[in-house]
C-alpha positions in Angstrom: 24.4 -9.4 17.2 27.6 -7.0 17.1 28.0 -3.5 18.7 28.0 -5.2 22.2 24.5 -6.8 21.8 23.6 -9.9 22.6 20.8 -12.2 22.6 19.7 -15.0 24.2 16.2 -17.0 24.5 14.0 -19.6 26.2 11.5 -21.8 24.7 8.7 -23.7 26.7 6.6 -26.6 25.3 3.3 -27.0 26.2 1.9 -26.7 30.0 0.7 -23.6 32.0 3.8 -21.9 32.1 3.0 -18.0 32.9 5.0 -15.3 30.4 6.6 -14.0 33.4 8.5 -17.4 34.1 9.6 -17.6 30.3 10.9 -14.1 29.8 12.7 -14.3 33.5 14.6 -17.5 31.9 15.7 -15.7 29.3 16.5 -12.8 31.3 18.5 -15.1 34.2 20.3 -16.7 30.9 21.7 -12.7 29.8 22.2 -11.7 33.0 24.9 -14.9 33.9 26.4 -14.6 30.8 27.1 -10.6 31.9 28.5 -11.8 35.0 31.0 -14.1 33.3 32.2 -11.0 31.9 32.1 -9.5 35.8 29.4 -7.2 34.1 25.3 -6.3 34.4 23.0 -6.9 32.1 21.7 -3.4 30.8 19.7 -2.0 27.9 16.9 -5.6 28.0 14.4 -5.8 25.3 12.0 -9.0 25.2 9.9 -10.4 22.4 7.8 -12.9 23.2 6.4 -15.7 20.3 3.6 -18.2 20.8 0.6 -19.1 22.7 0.4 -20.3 26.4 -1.2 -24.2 26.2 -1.4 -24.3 22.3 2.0 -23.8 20.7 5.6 -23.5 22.2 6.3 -19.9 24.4 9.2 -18.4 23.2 10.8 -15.2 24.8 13.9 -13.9 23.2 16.2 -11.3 24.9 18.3 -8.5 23.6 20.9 -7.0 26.1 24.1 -5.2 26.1 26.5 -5.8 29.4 28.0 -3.0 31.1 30.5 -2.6 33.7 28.7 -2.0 37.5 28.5 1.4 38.6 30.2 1.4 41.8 
């Protein structure tokens, strides 16, 4: 996205898949990409798209990684 933003998502078709489950993949997906960069994920902002049993769940994720604070 430029100025150190990223953003990843995760799409689910069909099923009983909770919103909690979708947005964590999405999240899990940021958060490994940070620590390829021996960063943290920081600054997370979810959108969520769709309807749970009727049409795809979508949860898109926009981060920014940051170096740990230790």
């Amino acid at each position: 996205m430029g100025d150190g933003k990223y953003t990843v998502g995760s799409k689910v078709h069909g099923g009983l898949t909770s919103w909690n489950e979708v947005k964590a993949m999405a999240i899990n997906k940021g958060s490994s990409y940070c620590k390829t960069q021996g960063k943290e994920i920081s600054d997370v902002k979810v959108e969520t798209h769709g309807v749970r049993s009727l049409t795809p769940q979508e949860a898109e994720v926009t981060f920014t990684c940051v170096r740990p604070a230790h």
